[in-house]
C-alpha positions in Angstrom: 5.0 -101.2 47.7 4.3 -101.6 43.6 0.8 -101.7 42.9 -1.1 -104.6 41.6 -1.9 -105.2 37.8 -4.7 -104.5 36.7 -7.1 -107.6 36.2 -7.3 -107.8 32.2 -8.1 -111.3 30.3 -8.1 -111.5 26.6 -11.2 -112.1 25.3 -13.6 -111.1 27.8 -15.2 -107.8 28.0 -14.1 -105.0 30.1 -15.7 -102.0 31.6 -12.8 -98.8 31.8 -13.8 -95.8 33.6 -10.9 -92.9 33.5 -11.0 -89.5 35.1 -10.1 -86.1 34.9 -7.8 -85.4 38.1 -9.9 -83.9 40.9 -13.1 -84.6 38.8 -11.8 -81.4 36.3 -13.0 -81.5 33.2 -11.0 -83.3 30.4 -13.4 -82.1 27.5 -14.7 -78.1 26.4 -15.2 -77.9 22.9 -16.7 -80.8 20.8 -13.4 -80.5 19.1 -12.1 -82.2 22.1 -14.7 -84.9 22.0 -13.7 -85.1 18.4 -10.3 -85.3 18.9 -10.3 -87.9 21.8 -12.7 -90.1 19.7 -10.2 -90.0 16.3 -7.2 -91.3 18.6 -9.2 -93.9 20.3 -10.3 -95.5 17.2 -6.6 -95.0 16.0 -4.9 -96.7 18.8 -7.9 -99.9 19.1 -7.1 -101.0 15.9 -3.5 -100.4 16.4 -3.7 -102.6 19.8 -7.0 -105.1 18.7 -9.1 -103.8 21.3 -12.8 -103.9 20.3 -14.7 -101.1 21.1 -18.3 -102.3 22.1 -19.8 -99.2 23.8 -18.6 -95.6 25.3 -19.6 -92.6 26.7 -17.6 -89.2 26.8 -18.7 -87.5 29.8 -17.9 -83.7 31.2 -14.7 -84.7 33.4 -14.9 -88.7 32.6 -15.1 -91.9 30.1 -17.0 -94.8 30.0 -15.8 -97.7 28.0 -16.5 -100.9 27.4 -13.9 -103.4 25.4 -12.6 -106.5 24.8 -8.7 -107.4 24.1 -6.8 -110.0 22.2 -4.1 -110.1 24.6 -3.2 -108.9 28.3 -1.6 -105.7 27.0 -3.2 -104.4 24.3 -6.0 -102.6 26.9 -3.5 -101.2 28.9 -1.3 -100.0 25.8 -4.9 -98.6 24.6 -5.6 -96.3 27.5 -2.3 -95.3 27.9 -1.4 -94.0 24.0 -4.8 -92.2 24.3 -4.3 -90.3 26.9 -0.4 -89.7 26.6 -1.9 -88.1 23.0 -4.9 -86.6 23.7 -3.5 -84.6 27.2 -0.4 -83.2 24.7 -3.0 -82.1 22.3 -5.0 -80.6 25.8 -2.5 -79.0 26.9 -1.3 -77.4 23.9 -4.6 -76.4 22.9 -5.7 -74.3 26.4 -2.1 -73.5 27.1 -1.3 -75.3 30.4 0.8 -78.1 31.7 0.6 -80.8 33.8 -2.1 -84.1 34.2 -4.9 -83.8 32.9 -6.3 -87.3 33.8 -6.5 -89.0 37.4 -3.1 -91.6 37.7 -4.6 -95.0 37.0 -7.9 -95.8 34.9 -10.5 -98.4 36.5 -11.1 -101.8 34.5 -13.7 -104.6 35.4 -14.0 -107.8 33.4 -17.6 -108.2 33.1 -19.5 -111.7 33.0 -21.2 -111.6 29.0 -24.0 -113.1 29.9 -25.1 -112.0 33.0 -23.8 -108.1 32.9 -22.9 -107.2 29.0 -26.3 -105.6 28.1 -26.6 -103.8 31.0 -22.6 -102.4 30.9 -23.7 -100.8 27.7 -27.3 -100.2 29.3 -25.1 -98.6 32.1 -22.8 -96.3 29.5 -25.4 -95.6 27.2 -27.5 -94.2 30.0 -24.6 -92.0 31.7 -26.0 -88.5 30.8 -29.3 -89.6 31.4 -28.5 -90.7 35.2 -26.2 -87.4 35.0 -29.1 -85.1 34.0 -27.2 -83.6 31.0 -30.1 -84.6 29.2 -33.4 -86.1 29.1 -32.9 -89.2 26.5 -30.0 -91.2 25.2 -30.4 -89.9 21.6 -30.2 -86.5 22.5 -26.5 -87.1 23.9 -24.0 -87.4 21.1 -21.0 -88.7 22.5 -21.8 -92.0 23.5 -22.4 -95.1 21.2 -26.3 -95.0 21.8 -27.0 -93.6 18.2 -25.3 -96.9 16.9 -27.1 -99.3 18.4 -30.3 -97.3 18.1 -29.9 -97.0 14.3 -29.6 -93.2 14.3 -25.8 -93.2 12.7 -23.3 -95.3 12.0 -20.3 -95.1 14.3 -16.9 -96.4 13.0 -15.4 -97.0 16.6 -17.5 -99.2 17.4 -17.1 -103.3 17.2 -21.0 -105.0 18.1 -20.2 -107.9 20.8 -22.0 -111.4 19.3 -24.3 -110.9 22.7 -25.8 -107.7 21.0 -26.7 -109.9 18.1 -29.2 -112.0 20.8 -31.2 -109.2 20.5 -32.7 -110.2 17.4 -32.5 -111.9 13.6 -32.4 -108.5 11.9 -30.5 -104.7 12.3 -33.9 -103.1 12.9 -35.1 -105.9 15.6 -31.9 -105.5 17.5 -32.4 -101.8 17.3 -35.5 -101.8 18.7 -34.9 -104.2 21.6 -31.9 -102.3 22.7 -34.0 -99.0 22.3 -36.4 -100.6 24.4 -33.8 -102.0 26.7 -32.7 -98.8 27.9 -36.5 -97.6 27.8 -36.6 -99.7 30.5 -34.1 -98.8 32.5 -31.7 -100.8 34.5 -32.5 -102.6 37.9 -31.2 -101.5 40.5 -29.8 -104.2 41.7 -27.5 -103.7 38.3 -27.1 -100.5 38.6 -25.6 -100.9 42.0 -23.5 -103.5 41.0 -22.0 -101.5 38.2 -21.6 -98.2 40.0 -19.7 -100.6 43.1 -17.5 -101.7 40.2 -16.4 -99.2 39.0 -14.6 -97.7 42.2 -12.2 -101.2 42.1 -10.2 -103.8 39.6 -11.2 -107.0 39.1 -14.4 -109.0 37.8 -17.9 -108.5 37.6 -20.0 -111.6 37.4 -21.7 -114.1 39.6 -20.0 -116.1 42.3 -19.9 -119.7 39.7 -18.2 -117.3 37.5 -16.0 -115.9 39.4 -15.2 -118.8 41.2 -14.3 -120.5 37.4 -12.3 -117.3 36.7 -10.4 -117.2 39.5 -8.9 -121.2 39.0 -8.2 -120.2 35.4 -6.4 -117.2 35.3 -4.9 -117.9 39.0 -5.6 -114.2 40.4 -8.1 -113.1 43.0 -11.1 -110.7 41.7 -13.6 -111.2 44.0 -14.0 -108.4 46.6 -12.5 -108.6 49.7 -10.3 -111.0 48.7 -7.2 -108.8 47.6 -3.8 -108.9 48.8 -1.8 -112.4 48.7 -1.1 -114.1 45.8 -3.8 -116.5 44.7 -3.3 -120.2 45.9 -4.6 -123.4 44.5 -5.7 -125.3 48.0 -5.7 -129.0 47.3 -7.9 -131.6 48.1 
């Protein structure tokens, strides 16, 4: 049976997770980090996927991103990864996958979720105990938004700007957003997302999101094709 396409809307935010195959791990040097980041950026710009927040983790990556069209994600992931494992491969002298087949992807409700998707990313190593505070990580897209550097990858979404009138203000409040810590109720909600396809959000939303785009994304609701029931 073919598999089902991913659940990808232009112009909406999406959470990616990809990785390595049997959790191995797809970085060892921070020449690989490097090298990963450089095509990323490449092939966003190439495709016109913004690149709101990410993470580079041991054996996986966080990203968050919104397309202009239904392929350019897709088209994203895939030229990265088709470039990156060459370079991989080459580099330690093996063959073979490198990454797990197929790449998770969640639309994510702005309002509701957006913050705390990048809360969620920003926060990885913390969660993973590679560290003991965001800034001390250096491959994730905290150090932007906390002022510390300026990253070239990555596009603010106009819900970051919420966060106050000025660069410093919305530095600090996402600084002391991630102080904070997420809820767990969010946190849960993210982590469940991330094992499945679809949309994040809450049930008006999804509701609204499912008429639109005529596709089911709610859990549990997978398998026939969506169908408008009349009145």
């Amino acid at each position: 049976m073919a598999r089902q396409p991913r659940f990808t809307v232009p112009n909406y935010p999406h959470h990616i997770v990809q990785r390595g195959n049997n959790r191995q791990a797809i970085f060892r040097t921070d020449a690989d980090y490097q090298a990963y980041l450089g095509l990323l950026l490449e092939a966003s710009r190439q495709h016109k996927v913004a690149i709101h927040s990410y993470v580079l983790m041991t054996n996986h990556v966080h990203l968050m991103a919104t397309p202009q069209d239904e392929v350019g994600l897709s088209l994203m992931v895939q030229q990265v990864g088709r470039s990156y494992v060459r370079r991989f491969n080459r580099q330690y002298e093996r063959s073979g996958t490198l990454f797990e087949g197929r790449y998770k992807c969640t639309l994510i409700q702005t309002e509701r979720y957006l913050l705390a998707c990048m809360a969620y990313i920003d926060l990885n190593p913390v969660r993973a105990h590679m560290v003991e505070q965001p800034q001390d990580y250096p491959w994730s897209s905290y150090g932007h938004y906390a002022g510390l550097r300026t990253d070239s990858l990555v596009t603010p979404h106009p819900q970051f700007w919420s966060l106050g009138n000025t660069p410093f203000a919305r530095e600090a409040a996402y600084v002391a957003l991630l102080s904070a810590g997420l809820s767990s109720t969010d946190e849960r909600a993210l982590t469940l997302a991330t094992r499945r396809n679809g949309a994040l959000g809450e049930e008006d939303f999804l509701v609204e999101l499912e008429k639109a785009t005529q596709k089911r994304v709610r859990p549990g609701l997978k398998g026939r094709p969506f169908k408008t029931i009349e009145a």
